[in-house]
C-alpha positions, 0 to 999 in steps of 0.5 A: 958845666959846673966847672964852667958856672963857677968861674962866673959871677952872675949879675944882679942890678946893684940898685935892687940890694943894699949889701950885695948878699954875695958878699957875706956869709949872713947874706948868702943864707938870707937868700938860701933861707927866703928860697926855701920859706917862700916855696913853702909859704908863698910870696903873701905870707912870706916875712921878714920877721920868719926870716929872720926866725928861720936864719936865727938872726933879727929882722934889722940884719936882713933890712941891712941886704934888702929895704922890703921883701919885694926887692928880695923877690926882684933879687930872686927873679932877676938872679934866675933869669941871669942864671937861665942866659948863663945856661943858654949861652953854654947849651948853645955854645957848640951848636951851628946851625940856627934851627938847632940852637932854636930847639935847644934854647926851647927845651931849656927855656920851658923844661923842668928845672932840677937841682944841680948843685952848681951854687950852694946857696941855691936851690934852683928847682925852688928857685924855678917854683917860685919864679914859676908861682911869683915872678909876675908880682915883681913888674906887675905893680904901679912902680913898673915903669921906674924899675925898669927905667933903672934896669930892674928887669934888664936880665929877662929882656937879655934872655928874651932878647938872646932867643930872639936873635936866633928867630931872625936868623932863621927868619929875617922878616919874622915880625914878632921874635921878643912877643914869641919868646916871652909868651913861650916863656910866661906859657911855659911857666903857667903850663907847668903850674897848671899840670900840678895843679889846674890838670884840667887846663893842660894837656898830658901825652904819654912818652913826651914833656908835653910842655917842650914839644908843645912849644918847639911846635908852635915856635916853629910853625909861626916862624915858618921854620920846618918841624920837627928837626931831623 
């Protein structure tokens, strides 16, 4: 799958950067670097000023990529959701059959994400954290509905989009595909972040990702589809 990732460029909304950060070796580590500080400090305490002390560079280079540090974490989350289609598209490529291809799409819509290796700049299991932690910060704001007008948000809704075409080939009558698929996919994120931290909040069982089976359950009981697979 390496192979196949870097023969693709993914995209990103061109108005939600300045300078493409592809396009540049500074930009590239401006991404890098912003990954691994907002794991660390949290999006609230995250600066362009420690950028910029972390990358050895001053806080106008960065504003050269990106007008505020909420269009960089537009850039992040839009990034991770190009990223988890790209994955879909590929884990799903050889499968026939809908049902199976709905179980897979599952698993890697809800699983933990670990690091591969596949773009070096890109610490996806940070990534993951902080799309888990942050991404709802980037549409939930007063300007939500003028980002989405000029397409901030397109690569989430063509993943939700995506998944859900594959509910309506299992079942054509069943009324609500892109609600299911985001709530499993926003659950999922909230599941995973109560289990490091809320345990209480969440369900642990022995011998199994709860989180995966969880949601392959409820998906395919509220689409009538038989469970489990055989």
């Amino acid at each position: 799958m390496q192979d196949l990732f870097t023969s693709f460029s993914l995209q990103v909304n061109n108005r939600v950067y300045i300078k493409n950060p592809e396009s540049s070796a500074l930009g590239r580590k401006i991404v890098e670097s912003s990954i691994n500080l907002i794991d660390e400090v949290g999006f609230e305490a995250f600066t362009f000023r420690k950028l910029g002390l972390e990358i050895h560079s001053n806080e106008a280079s960065i504003y050269r990529y990106f007008e505020s540090k909420y269009k960089l974490l537009l850039y992040l989350t839009s990034w991770y959701w190009s990223w988890m289609e790209y994955r879909i598209a590929f884990g799903l490529a050889n499968i026939p059959a809908p049902e199976e291809r709905l179980e897979k799409a599952i698993k890697l819509l809800t699983e933990n994400i670990e690091l591969d290796g596949s773009f070096e700049h890109i610490n996806e299991y940070k990534l993951n954290k902080i799309v888990i932690a942050e991404s709802s910060k980037s549409y939930m704001t007063k300007e939500v509905d003028q980002n989405n007008k000029e397409g901030f948000f397109a690569g989430y809704k063509q993943l939700v989009g995506r998944v859900s075409d594959i509910i309506l080939e299992i079942n054509p009558t069943y009324k609500y595909p892109h609600m299911l698929i985001s709530t499993l996919i926003e659950g999922a994120h909230h599941q995973r972040f109560f289990a490091q931290h809320l345990p209480r909040l969440t369900d642990a069982v022995n011998g199994e990702d709860a989180i995966i089976e969880f949601s392959k359950e409820v998906t395919f009981k509220a689409i009538g589809a038989k469970w489990p697979i055989k």
